[in-house]
N, C-alpha and C positions, 0 to 999 in steps of 0.2 A: 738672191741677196743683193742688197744697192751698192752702188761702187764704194762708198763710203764706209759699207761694213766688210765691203773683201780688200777694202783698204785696210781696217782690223788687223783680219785676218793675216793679212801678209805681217805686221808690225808686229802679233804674235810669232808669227816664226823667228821673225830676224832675234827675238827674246826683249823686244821694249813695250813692255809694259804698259805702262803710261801713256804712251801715243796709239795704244790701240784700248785702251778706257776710253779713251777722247772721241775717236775715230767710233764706239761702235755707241755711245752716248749720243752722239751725234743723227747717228742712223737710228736711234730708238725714238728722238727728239723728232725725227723726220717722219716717223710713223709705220719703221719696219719694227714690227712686233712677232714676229717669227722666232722660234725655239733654238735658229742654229743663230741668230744676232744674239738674245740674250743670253744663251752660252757662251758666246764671244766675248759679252761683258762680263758675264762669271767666271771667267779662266784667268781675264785681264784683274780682274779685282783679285782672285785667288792668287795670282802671282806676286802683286804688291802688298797682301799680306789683311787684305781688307774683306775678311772672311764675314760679316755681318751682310755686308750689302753682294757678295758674291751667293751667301746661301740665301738669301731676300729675289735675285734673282734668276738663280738655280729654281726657287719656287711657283718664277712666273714662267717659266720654261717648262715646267713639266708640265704646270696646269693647262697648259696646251698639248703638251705631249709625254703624255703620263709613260711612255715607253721608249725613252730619251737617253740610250742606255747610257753617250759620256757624259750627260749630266746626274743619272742618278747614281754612276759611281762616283765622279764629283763629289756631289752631295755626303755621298758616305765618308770620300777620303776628309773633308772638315770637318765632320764630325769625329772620328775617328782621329784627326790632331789633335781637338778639342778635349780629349777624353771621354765622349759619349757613345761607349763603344756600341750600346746596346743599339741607341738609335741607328749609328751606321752599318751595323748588322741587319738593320732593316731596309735602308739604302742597298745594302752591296747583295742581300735577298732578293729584292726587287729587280735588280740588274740582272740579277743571272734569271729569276724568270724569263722575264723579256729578253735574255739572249734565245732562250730554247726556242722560241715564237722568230726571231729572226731570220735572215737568209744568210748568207757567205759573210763574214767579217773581215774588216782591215788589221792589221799586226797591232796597231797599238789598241784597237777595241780588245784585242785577244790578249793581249798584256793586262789589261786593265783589269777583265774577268778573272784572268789567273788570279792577279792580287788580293782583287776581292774575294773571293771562293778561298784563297789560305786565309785572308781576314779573317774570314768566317767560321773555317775548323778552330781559328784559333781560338776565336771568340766563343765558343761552342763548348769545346772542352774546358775552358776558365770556368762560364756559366756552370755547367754540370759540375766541375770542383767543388763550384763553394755550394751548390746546392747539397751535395750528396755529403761537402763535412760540414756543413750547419744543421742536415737531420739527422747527421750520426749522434752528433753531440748534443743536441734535443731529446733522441730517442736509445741515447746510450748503446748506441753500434746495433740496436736489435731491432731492424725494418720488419714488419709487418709482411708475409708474405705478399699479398695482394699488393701494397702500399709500394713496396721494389719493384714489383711487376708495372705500376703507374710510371715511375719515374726509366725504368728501359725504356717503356712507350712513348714517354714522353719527350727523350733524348733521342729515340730512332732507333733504339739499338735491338729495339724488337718490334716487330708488326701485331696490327691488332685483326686477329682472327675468330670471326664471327660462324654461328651457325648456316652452314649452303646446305640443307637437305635437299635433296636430287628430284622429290616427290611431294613430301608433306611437311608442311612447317603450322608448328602449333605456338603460338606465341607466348610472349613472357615468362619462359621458361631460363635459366640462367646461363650465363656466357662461359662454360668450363670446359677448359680442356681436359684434365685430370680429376676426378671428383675426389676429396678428403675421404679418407680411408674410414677414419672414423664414423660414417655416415652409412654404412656395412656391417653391420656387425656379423652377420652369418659369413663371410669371408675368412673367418677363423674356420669354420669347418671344411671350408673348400679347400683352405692350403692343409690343414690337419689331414686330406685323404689326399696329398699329392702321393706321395708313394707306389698308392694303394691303384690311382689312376693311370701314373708310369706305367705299373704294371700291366696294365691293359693294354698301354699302348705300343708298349714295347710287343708283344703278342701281333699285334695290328701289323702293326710293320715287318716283321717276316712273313706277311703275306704278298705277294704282287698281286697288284690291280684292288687293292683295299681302298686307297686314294683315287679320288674322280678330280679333275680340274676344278679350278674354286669358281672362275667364273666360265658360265655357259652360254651358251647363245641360245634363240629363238628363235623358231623359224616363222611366227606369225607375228615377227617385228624386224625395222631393221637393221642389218648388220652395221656392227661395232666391235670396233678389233679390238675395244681398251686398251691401247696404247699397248698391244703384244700379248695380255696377260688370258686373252679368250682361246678357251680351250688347251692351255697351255699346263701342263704338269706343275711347271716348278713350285706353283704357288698350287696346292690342292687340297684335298677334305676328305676327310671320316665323317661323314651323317650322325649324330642322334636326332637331333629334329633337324627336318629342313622344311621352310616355309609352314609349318606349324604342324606339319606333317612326320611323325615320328616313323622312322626308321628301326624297323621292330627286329629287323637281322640283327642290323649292326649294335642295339643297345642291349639285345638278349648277349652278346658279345663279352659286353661291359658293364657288367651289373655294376658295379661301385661306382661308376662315375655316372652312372643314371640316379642310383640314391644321390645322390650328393646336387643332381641336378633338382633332385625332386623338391628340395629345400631352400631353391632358389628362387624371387619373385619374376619367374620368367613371364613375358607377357602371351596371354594368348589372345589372337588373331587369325579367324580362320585362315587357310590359306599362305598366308603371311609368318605369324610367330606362335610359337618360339623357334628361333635356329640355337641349335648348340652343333658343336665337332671338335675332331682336333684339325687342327689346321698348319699343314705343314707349308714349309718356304726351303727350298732346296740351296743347298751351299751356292756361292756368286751368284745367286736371284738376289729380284726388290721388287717393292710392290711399290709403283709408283705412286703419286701423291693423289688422293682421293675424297671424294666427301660419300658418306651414308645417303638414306634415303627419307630416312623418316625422323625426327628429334622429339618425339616420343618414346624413344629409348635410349638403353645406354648400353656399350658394348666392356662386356670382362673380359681377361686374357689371365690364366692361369698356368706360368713358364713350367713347358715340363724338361726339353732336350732343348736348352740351351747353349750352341757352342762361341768361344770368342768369336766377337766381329759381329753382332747381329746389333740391332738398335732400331728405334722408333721412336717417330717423331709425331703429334699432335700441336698444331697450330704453333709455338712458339718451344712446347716444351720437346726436350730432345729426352730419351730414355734407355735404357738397357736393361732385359729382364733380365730374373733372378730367378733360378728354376725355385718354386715353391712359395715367391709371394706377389698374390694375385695384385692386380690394379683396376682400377673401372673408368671409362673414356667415353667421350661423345664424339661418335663418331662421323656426324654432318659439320664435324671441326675439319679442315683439308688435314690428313696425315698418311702416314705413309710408313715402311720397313723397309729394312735391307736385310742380307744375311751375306756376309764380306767372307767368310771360313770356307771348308771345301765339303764342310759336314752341313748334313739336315737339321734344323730348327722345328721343333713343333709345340705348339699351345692347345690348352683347350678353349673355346672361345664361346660365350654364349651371352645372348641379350637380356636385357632385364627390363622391368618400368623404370623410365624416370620418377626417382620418388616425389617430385613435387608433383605429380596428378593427383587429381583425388580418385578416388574411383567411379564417381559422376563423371569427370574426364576420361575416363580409360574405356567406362562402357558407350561414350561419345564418342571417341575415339575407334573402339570394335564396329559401332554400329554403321560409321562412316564406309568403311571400307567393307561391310556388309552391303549395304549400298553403290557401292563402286560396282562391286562383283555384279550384282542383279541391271546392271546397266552392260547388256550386250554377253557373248559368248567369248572367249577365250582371252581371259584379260591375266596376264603376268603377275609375279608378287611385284609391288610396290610401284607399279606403274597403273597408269589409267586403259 
């Protein structure tokens, strides 16, 4: 900076105004054009009340140094006198970017950011007020399920959770966490045999060693501890199909819940699908947060022994079954269970098609992973 502008400077501190407009005019007129001179002029202007020509050259400060944090909260605080909150919420936005990108700060930078950052809740939550009662009162208090879910997303207050299959992603199939129930109709007959299911499973369970660990390992891949849950009891399974492979003990077992499977669009996949079970989650287990493998299906859960404390969560939506009314979920959404009680939780669990395949898709679909399989010896479900 020229002497003439840390002349400014100083005349800033001492709080005269005036003689440092003069002082840093002076140095702009001499040809320093530097981002910390005409801050100097926009503090001095700010200060005598000359907010036109302080945001005029708050403008040409940044256009050199777009990451100018006291002049872009500057910038914000005259707008923000001015009543333009919105704008200045774009200012005091921008600051706090370009703090995160910065290194160690000085006390009054740190001051500045604080202010801005409450500006900004505060301006935040006003914005979402009047939005959220100008479409009450438009839409007479009854949002549109989807339409509420736009406006969480769009205030932050929920994240947007897309399909991650682990394996296979088949595209423009729809973004849903929980599928509409109505889009099921044989679902009526699965919870109509809950009972009937219980009863089997209760039978199951005073057996020991009926339950196998849910997730298993390979020995002709490699180890992965899933985050605890490999080989691990807490979380385990009763077979009817596994990998498309029916389990002829365990469902001679359970005839009713094999009828009832038999009525369901499960897919088949050599190798692969259908899986059904019951699928147990032992008292203070959780299955941590996960995504599926494949988004060509879709995963049911039919609550049988549900105790307090258990819940499930799919992308944004959080849930607690209901022993006897089924739900259907995509399960390449990240989601996850807990089971908080000291008692066992068990469902029955089984895949279906996604119903927007056609069945031109679905035998595309089969013949792919026909294919896979005839590419080498010993190839896992759902992996290559």
């Amino acid at each position: 900076m020229s002497a003439t502008g840390l002349s400014g400077m100083e005349a800033l501190r001492r709080g005269d105004a005036q003689a440092a407009r003069k002082a840093f005019e002076a140095a702009i007129a001499g040809g320093a054009q530097d981002s910390t001179t005409l801050f100097g002029l926009a503090m001095a202007c700010n200060n005598l009340g000359d907010w036109q020509t302080a945001c005029d050259t708050l403008d040409r400060a940044l256009a050199r140094d777009p990451y100018n944090l006291r002049a872009l909260i500057l910038r914000g605080d005259i707008l923000d006198r001015q009543g333009d909150t919105r704008s200045a919420a774009s200012f005091y936005s921008a600051a706090l970017k370009a703090a995160g990108r910065a290194g160690p700060l000085p006390s009054d930078l740190i001051d500045g950011l604080t202010r801005a950052q409450n500006a900004l809740k505060n301006y935040e939550a006003a914005y979402e007020a009047h939005l959220r009662t100008t479409m009450a009162g438009q839409l007479g208090g009854d949002e549109p399920s989807r339409f509420a879910l736009s406006l969480d997303l769009m205030f932050g207050k929920k994240k947007i959770y897309l399909q991650a299959p682990q394996f296979y992603f088949f595209p423009g199939l729809p973004q849903l966490q929980f599928y509409p129930r109505r889009q099921f109709e044989w679902l009526d007959q699965v919870e109509a045999a809950t009972a009937d299911i219980r009863a089997e499973l209760l039978a199951v369970l005073e057996e020991d060693g009926a339950f196998v660990p849910y997730v298993e390992g390979d020995p002709n891949r490699p180890f992965n501890p899933q985050h605890g849950m490999l080989g691990n009891p807490d979380w385990s399974a009763f077979y009817f199909w596994k990998n498309g492979v029916l389990q002829e003990k365990n469902a001679a077992r359970c005839p009713r819940t094999m009828a009832v499977l038999s009525q369901v669009p499960m897919p088949q996949i050599e190798g692969r699908t259908p899986t059904a079970l019951f699928s147990l989650l032992r008292g203070k287990a959780r299955i941590p947060a996960h995504h599926g493998f494949v988004n060509t299906r879709l995963i049911c859960h039919l609550p049988l022994i549900v105790p307090e404390g258990c819940g499930f969560r799919v992308g944004n939506d959080v849930r607690s079954w209901r022993e006897g009314k089924a739900w259907v979920f995509d399960d390449t959404m990240e989601h996850e269970a807990w089971n908080n009680s000291d008692e066992t939780r068990v469902i029955l669990l089984f895949d279906i098609w996604r119903p927007e395949l056609s069945e031109e898709e679905r035998a595309a679909v089969r013949a792919l992973f026909a294919a896979i399989d005839a590419y080498g010896a010993g190839s896992a479900p759902w992996t290559a």
